[in-house]
N, C-alpha and C positions, 0 to 999 in steps of 0.2 A: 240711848240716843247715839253715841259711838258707836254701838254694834250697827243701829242702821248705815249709818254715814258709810260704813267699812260695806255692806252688802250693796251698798248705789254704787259706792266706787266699783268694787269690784264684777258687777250688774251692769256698769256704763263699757268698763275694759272689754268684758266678753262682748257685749252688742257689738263695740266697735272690729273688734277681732271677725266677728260672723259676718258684719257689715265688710269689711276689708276684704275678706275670703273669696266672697260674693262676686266683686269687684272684678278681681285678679282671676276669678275661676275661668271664664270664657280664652284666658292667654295663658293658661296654667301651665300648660305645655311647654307654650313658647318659651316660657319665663325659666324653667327647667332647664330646656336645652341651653340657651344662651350663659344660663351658670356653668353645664358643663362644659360649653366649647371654651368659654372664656376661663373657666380653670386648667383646662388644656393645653389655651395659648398663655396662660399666663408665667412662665419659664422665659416664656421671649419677651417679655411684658418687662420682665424684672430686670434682663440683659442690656434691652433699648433705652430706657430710664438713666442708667448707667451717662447717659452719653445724650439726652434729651430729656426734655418734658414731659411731665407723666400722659398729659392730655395729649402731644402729637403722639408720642409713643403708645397709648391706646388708639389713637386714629388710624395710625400705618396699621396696626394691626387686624383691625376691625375691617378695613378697605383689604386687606391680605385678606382673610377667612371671608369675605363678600366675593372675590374670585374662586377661591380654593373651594366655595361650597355652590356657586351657581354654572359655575364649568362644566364640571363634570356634570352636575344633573340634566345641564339641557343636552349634553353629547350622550346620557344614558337611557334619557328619557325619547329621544331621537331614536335610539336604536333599540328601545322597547316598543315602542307603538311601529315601528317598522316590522320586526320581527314578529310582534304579537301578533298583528296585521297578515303576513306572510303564511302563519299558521294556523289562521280563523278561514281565510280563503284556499290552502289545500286540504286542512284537515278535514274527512269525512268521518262525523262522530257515527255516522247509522253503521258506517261500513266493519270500523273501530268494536262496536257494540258485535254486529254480526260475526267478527273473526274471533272475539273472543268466547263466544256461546259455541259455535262451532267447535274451539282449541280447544275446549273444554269438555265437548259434547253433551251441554245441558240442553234438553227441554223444556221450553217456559211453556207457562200457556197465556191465554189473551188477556188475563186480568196483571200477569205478572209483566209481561209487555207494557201495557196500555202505562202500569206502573213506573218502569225505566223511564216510558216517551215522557212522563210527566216529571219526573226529578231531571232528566234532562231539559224540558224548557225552564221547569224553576232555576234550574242554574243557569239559565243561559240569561233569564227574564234577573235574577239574581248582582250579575256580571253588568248587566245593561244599566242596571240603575243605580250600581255603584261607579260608573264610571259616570255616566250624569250627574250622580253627585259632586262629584271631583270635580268636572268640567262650572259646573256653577259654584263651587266652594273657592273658585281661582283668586278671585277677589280679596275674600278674605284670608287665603294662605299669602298673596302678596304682602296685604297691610301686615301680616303679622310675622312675615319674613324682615321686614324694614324696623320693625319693635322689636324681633328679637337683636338686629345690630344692633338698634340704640342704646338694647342694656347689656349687650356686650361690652360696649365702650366704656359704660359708666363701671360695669364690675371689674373690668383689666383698671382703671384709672383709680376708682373708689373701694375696691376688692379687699385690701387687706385691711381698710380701715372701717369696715362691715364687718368683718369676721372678727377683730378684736369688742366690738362692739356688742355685735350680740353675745362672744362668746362669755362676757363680764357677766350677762343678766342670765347665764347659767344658774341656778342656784344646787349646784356643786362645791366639792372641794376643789383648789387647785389641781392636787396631782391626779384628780379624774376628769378635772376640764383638759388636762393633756392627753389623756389617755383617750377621751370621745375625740379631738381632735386628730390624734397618731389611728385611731381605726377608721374614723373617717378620709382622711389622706388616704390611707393602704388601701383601702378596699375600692376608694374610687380609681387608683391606678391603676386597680385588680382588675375591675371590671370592665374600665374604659380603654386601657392599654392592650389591656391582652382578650380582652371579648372580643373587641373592633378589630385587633390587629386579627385575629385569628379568620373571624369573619371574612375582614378584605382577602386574606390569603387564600381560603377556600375556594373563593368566590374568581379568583384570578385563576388557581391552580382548574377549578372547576370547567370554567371558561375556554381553558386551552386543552383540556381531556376530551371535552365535549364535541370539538371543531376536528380533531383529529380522528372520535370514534364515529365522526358522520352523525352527531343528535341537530336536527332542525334546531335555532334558534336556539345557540349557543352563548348570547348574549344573554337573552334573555333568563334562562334556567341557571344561569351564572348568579344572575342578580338573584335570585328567587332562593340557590342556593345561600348568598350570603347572608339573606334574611333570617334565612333559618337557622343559620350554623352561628345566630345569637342566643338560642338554644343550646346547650351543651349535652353535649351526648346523644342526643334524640336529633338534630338538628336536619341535619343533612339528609339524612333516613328520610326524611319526609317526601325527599326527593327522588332520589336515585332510585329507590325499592321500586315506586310505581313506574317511572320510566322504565324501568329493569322490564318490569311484569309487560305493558304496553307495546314494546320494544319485541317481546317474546312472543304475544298473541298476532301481531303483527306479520311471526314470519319470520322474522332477523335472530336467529337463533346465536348467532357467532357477535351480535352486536349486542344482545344480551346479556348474555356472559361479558364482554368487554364491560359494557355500564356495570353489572354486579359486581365486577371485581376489583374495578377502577372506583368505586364507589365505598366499597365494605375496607379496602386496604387504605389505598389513599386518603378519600376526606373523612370519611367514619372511624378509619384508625390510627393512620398516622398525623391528620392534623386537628379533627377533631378532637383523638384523646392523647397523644404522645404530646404533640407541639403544645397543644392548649397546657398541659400542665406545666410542661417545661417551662413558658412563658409568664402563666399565672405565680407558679411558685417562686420566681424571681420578684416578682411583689409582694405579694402577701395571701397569705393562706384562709381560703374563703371554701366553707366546705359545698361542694358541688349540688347534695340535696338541699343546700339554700337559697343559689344563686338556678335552679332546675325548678322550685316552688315561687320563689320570686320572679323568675321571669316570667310565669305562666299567671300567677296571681297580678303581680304588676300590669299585666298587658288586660286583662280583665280588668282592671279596674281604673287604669289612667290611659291606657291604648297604648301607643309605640312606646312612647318615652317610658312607659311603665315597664321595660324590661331592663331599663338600669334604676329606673326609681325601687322597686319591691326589693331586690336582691341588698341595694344599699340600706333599704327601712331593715329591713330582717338582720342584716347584719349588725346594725347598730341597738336593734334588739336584744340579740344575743349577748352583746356586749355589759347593756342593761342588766340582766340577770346576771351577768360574772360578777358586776357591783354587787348588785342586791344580795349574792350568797355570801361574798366576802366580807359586807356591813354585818349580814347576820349571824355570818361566824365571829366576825369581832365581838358582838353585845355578848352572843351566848359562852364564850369564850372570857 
């Protein structure tokens, strides 16, 4: 009869856990990001407290990061659909398509045509309906932009006394609840300080290389740059290389070489790989094929945020198995 009792209870635990999941899954995102911004802001959390109330002192904060995070996207977002816009109305894809069969001196025939004209409307028909999408998802990225400050507030005000909390129903030892604790710290500084920061810097240094080599839509390819250059190593490449090629079939042979080699030196080598190290290893040391599978896995599996979600699961993975060999050296031992 105990053994039943113990399979309900623990039979009611999991429902609720799957129930709860369920719940939360449609703001999952949200719920994520708001942990990392608010463990971000929470240094200034800990300073204002000092000198106020934990509740105003999450307030200012929370009304600070509601600035700091809707400023700049409506001045980026401005000069993306302008820009975008600018480049939809000069750019000729047929012409684009012709210079480069030419530069090349290929002859297609009408099936392999007919082929291009259709992966070009799929993508165009592709672009169209991703951006309608957006356009009617507005609604719900507001509500859920106004949920992620509300638990902002609550994790800068109720934050550290969550994290004691759950970290009790660890069922660990102490000196390995500190240890999951000290890799969790390091790696999110790893990855949030010095991904982001590196990111923004590309995406800045990108921005003013771009304006100065004469690339249309400087803004634009900046932002698209920074996206990418959350990718490590491979990031940027994704960029520059075809602009490089486009740029060259084009015609612009001395613009070409500029983009390749303001590209391969600059953000592919010295900030993609010199700075990014330099930066990261001032935190903590995350090895690159982890946070290069987790970003890629991450972002398949949760979308944006998954490229700091996978690289942080993998890590504290990793960590799991240093336990697990070192309990199983102990027994065998």
């Amino acid at each position: 009869m105990k053994e039943v009792n113990v399979y309900i209870r623990y039979g009611l635990i999991l429902l609720l856990v799957f129930l709860s999941f369920l719940i939360i899954k449609p703001y999952l995102t949200v719920i994520l990001l708001s942990i990392i911004l608010a463990y971000m802001a929470f240094p200034f959390q800990r300073r204002l407290r000092k000198r106020m109330k934990e509740s105003i002192a999450a307030g200012i904060l929370t009304i600070m990061l509601f600035f700091i995070i809707v400023i700049p996207l409506v001045i980026i977002a401005h000069s993306l659909i302008q820009q975008a816009s600018e480049i939809y109305t000069t750019t000729n894809i047929e012409n684009i398509k012709e210079l480069f069969i030419n530069q090349l001196n290929i002859d297609i025939s009408e099936s392999t045509q007919n082929y291009i004209n259709s992966i070009t409307k799929t993508a165009v028909s592709y672009i169209l309906t991703r951006v309608s999408a957006l356009i009617f998802s507005l609604p719900n990225l507001i509500v859920g932009f106004f949920i992620m400050l509300f638990i902002i507030f609550f994790a800068l005000r109720d934050g550290e006394k969550l994290v004691t909390r759950i970290t009790s129903l660890i069922p660990l030892e102490e000196n390995y609840k500190k240890r999951f604790q000290k890799k969790l710290t390091t790696s999110i500084e790893s990855l949030f300080y010095g991904t982001v920061t590196v990111a923004a810097i590309e995406a800045i240094v990108a921005m003013i290389g771009f304006y100065f080599l004469g690339v249309p839509a400087p803004i634009l390819w900046a932002f698209i740059i920074g996206l990418t250059a959350l990718i490590p190593g491979i990031g940027a490449t994704l960029v520059w290389v075809p602009m490089t090629i486009i740029s060259y079939v084009q015609g612009n042979t001395s613009q070409a070489i500029a983009i390749g080699l303001f590209g391969f030196l600059i953000l592919s080598t010295l900030i993609d790989t010199v700075l990014r190290a330099k930066i990261m290893g001032m935190r903590a040391e995350i090895h690159p094929l982890i946070i290069v599978i987790g970003v890629l896995g991450g972002l398949a599996s949760f979308g944006f945020i998954g490229m700091f979600i996978g690289p942080l699961v993998l890590s504290l993975f990793e960590l799991v198995l240093e336990i697990y060999t070192e309990k199983k050296d102990e027994i065998e031992s």
